[in-house]
C-alpha atoms as one frame of an Amber mdcrd trajectory, in Angstrom:
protein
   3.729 -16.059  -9.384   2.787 -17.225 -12.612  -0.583 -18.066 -11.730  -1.613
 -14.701 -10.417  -2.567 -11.847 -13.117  -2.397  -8.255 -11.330  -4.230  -5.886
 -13.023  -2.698  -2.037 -13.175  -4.802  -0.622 -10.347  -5.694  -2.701  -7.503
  -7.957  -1.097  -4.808  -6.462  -0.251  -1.474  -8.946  -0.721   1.379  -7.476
   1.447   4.814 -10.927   4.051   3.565 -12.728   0.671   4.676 -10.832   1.096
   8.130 -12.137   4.359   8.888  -8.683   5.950   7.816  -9.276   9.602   8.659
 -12.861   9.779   8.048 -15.689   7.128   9.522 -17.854   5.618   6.436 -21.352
   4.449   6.882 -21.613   0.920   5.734 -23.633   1.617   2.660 -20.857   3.371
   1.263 -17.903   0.810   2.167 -20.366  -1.323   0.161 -20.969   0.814  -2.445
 -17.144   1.564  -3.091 -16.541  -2.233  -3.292 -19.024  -2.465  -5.774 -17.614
  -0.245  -7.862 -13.965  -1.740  -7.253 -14.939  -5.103  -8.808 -17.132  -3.796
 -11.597 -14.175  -1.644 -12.848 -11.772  -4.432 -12.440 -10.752  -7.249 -15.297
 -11.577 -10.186 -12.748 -10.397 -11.344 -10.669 -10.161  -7.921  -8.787  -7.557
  -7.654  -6.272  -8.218  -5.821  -2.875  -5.000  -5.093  -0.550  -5.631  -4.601
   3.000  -4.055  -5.367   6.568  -4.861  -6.427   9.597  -3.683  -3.160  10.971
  -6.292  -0.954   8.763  -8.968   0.016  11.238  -7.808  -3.086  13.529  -8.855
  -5.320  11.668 -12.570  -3.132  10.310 -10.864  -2.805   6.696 -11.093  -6.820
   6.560 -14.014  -6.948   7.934 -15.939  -4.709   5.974 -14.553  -5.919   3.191
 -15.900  -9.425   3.836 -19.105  -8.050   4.344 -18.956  -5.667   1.631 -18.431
  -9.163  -0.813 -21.078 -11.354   1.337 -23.183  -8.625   0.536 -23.078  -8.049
  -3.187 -22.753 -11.747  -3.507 -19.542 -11.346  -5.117 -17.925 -14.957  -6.181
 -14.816 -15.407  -3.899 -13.214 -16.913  -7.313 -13.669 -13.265  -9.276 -11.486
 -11.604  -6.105  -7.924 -11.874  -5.452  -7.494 -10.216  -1.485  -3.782  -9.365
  -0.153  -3.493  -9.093   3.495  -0.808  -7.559   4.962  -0.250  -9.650   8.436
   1.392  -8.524  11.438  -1.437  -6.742  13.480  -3.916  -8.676  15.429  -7.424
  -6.938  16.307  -7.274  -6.478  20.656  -9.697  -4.983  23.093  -9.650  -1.438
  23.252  -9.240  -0.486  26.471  -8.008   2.920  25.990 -10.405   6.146  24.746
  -8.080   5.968  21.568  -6.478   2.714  19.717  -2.285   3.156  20.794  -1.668
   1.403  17.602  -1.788   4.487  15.683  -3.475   7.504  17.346  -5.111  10.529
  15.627  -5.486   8.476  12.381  -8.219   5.988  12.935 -11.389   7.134  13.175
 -14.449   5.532  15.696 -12.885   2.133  16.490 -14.348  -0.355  18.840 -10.850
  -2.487  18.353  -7.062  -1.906  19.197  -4.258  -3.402  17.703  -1.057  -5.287
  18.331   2.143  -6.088  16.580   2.227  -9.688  16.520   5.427 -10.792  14.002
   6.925 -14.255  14.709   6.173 -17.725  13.576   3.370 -17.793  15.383   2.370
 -14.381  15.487   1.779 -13.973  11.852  -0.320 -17.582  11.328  -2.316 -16.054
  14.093  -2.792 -12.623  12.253  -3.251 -14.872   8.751  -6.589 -16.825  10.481
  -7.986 -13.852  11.975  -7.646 -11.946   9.040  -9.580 -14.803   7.725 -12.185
 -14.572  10.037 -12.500 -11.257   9.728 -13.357 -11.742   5.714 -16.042 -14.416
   6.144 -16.519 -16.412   3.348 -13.434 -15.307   1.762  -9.856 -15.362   2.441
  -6.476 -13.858   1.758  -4.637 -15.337  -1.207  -1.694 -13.064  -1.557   0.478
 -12.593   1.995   2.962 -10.636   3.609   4.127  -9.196   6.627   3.255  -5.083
   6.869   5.713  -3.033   8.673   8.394  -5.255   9.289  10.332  -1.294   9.333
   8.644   0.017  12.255   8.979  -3.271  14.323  12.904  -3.077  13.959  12.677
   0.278  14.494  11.239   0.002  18.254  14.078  -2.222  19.074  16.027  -0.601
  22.162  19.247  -1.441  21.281  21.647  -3.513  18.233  21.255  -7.251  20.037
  16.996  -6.631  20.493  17.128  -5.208  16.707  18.879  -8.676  15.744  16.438
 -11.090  17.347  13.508  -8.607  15.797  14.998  -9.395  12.405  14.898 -13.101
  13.549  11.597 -12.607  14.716  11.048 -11.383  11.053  12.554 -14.508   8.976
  10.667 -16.168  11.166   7.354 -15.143  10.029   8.874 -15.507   6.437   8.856
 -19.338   7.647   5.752 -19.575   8.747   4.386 -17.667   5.344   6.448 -20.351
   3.228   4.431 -23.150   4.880   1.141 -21.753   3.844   2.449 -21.381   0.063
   3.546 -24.781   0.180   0.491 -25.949   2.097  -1.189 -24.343  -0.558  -3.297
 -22.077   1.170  -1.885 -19.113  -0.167  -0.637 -18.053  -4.058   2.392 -15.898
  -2.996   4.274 -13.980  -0.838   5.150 -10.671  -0.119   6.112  -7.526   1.728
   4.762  -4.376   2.728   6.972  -1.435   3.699   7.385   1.816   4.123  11.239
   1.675   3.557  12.475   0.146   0.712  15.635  -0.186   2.551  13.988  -2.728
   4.819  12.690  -4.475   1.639  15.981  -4.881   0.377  17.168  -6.354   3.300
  14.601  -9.246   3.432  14.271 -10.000  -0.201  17.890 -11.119   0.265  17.156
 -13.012   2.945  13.928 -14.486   1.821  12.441 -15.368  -1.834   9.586 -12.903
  -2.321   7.331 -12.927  -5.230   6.142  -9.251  -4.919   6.776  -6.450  -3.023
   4.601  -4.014  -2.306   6.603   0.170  -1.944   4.606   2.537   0.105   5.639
   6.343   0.138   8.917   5.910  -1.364   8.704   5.868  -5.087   6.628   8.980
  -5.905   6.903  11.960  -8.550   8.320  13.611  -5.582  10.806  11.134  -3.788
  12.425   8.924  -6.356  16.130   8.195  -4.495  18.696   6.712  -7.115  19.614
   3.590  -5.192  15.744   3.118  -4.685  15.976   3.484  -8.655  18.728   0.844
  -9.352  16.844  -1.983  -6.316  13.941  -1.726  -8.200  15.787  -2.670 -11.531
  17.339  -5.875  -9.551  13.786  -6.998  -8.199  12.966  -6.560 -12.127  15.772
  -8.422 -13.740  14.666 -11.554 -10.958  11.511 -11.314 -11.763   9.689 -10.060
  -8.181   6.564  -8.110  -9.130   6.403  -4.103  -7.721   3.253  -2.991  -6.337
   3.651   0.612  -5.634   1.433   2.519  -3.242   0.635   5.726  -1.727   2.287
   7.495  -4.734   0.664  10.868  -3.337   2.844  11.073  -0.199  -0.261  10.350
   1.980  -2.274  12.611   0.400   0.170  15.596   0.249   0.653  15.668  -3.291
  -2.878  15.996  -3.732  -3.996  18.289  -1.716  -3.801  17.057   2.245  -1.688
  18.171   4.788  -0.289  15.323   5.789   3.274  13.778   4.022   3.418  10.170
   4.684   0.834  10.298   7.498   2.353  12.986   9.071   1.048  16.203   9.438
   2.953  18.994   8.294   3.707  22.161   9.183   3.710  25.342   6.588   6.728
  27.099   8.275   8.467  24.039   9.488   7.709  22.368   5.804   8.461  25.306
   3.721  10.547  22.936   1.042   7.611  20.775   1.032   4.853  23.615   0.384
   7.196  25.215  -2.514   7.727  21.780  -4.268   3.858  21.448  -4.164   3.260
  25.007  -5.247   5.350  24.867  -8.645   4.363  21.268  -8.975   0.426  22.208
  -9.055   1.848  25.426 -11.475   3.076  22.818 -14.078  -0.568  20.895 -13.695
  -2.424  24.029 -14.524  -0.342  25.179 -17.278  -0.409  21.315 -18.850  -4.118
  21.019 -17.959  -3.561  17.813 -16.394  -4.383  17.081 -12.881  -1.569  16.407
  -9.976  -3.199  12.796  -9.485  -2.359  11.789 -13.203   0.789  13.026 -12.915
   1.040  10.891  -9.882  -0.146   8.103 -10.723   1.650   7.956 -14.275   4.817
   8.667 -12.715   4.225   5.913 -10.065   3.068   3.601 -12.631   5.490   3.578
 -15.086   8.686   3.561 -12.657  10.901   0.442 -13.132   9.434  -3.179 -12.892
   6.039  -1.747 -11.171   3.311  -4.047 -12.450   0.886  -2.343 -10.398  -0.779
   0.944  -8.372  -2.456   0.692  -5.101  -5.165   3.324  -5.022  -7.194   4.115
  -1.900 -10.330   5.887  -1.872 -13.330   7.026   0.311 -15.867   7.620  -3.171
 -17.377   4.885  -4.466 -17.565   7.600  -7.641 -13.480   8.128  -7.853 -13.142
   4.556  -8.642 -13.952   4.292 -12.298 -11.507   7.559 -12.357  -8.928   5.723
 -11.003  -8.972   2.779 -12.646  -8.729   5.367 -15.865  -5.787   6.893 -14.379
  -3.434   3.716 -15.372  -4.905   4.621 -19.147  -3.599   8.600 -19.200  -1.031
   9.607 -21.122   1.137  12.675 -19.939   3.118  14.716 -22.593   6.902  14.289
 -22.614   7.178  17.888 -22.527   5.941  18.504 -19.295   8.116  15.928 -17.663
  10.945  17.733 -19.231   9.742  20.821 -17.715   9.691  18.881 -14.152  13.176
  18.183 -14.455  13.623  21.414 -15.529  12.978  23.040 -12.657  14.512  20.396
 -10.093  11.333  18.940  -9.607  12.040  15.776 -10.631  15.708  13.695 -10.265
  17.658  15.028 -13.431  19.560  11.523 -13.334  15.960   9.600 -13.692  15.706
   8.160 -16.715  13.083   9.694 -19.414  12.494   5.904 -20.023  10.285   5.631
 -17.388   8.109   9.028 -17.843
């Protein structure tokens, strides 16, 4: 990937898919704006088919078209394995109660074919630009929904597959590199043994509050090979932060106690270091083993200068000590990396 520069903060795009909250157009535009003028060039955009059905890429596109943005100054990732359907339902089924005012529903469409389907619509979706940087986005949930061991097999097939058609484009030259997009690194693991990836992209699982030890130690392998890390959602879906939902799921103060306490001395620490949760977040995130980059979503065309600063801040050693301190972070994670 030699030929691809990643800056420190590339700009996540599901707030272009209507994720929780609808966005006029003006303001999709106006956050894309921002998002490239922050950037060293080229600046990269990650998205998915699966965003919005497909509105994430679109917008995008016509975010670009409109500013008149050169397609050489943007790098675009598109996570492939949803393909924009009809929606013949009151509410998408890809992913109810998350999307907001969609005139599209969305399939799971991983296979050879499947994903150079998903790769051209994406394309058309963009306009006059195109994905550069490919992988294939929840390749955890699609082996999940297998019934039983034999349909989980030929989903992994299904899977390697895709990888297949993925190395064509590369070699076809059509696309820089590959990569994956998962919500559990253990699924990551499993393909990048399978299949030479030249990124990966971690969503949810390394984060100031969930670091696991053997997530730890994979990351150090992908490092040591040379596989970029892009990490992303390193506030738990929001939780961290302030929302009530913990990796897209919405929680429940009883049910969630352990969650709610973590958060509570957490925010403590924040106060009494005068720095907020998000930096802590997003330094902890960043600086983790081998990440070259943070994924950072947004719905505020005016928190993206602020993010892009983010990747700058310096937290004090001492109140990472105090983190570990009081069992908030791993005591066996390595003060190397905070």
């Amino acid at each position: 990937m030699k030929e691809i520069s990643l800056p420190k903060v590339i700009f996540g795009t599901s707030g272009l898919g209507n994720l929780y909250v609808a966005l006029p157009d003006e303001v999709k535009c106006a956050i894309v704006a921002e998002s490239v003028r922050c950037s060293p060039k080229p600046a990269v955009f990650d998205s998915a088919g699966k965003y919005g059905a497909g509105l994430a890429l679109e917008s995008l596109g016509k975010s670009l078209t409109q500013l008149n943005v050169n397609p050489s100054d943007v790098l675009i990732s598109n996570k492939l394995g949803w393909l924009r359907t009809a929606l013949k339902t009151p509410e998408p089924t890809f992913e109810p109660g998350v999307w907001r005012d969609l005139k599209y529903d969305a399939v799971q469409r991983i296979s050879y074919e499947g994903i150079l389907e998903c790769y051209e619509q994406g394309n058309e979706l963009l306009g006059g630009y195109r994905a550069e940087l490919v992988s294939v986005h929840d390749p955890d949930e699609y082996l999940t929904a297998a019934k039983d061991e034999p349909e989980q097999t030929q989903r992994y097939r299904d899977i390697l597959e895709a990888y297949r058609a993925l190395n064509e484009l590369k070699r076809d030259g059509k696309v820089k590199s590959i990569g994956v997009g998962s919500k559990d690194w253990r699924i990551i693991k499993k393909i990048a043994h399978d299949v030479k990836l030249d990124w990966v992209m971690i969503a949810n699982s390394m984060t100031v509050h969930s670091h696991p030890h053997e997530l730890v130690e994979f990351m150090q392998e992908l490092e040591k090979q040379g596989t970029l890390i892009i990490n992303s959602a390193v506030f738990n879906g929001g939780f961290l932060t302030g929302s009530d939902y913990y990796n897209y799921r919405l929680t429940d103060p009883i049910k969630d106690n352990g969650l709610y306490h973590w958060r509570e001395l957490f925010y403590q620490l924040c106060t009494d270091y005068k720095i907020k949760p998000a930096d802590a977040c997003v330094a902890f995130g960043l600086n983790a083993p081998g990440v070259k980059s943070i994924a950072l979503n947004t719905t505020n065309a005016e928190r993206v200068s602020q993010n892009v600063a983010l990747a700058s801040l310096k937290i004090p050693d001492e109140f990472w000590k105090r983190m570990k301190k009081y069992g908030l972070i791993d005591e066996s994670y390595a003060s190397a990396y905070l």
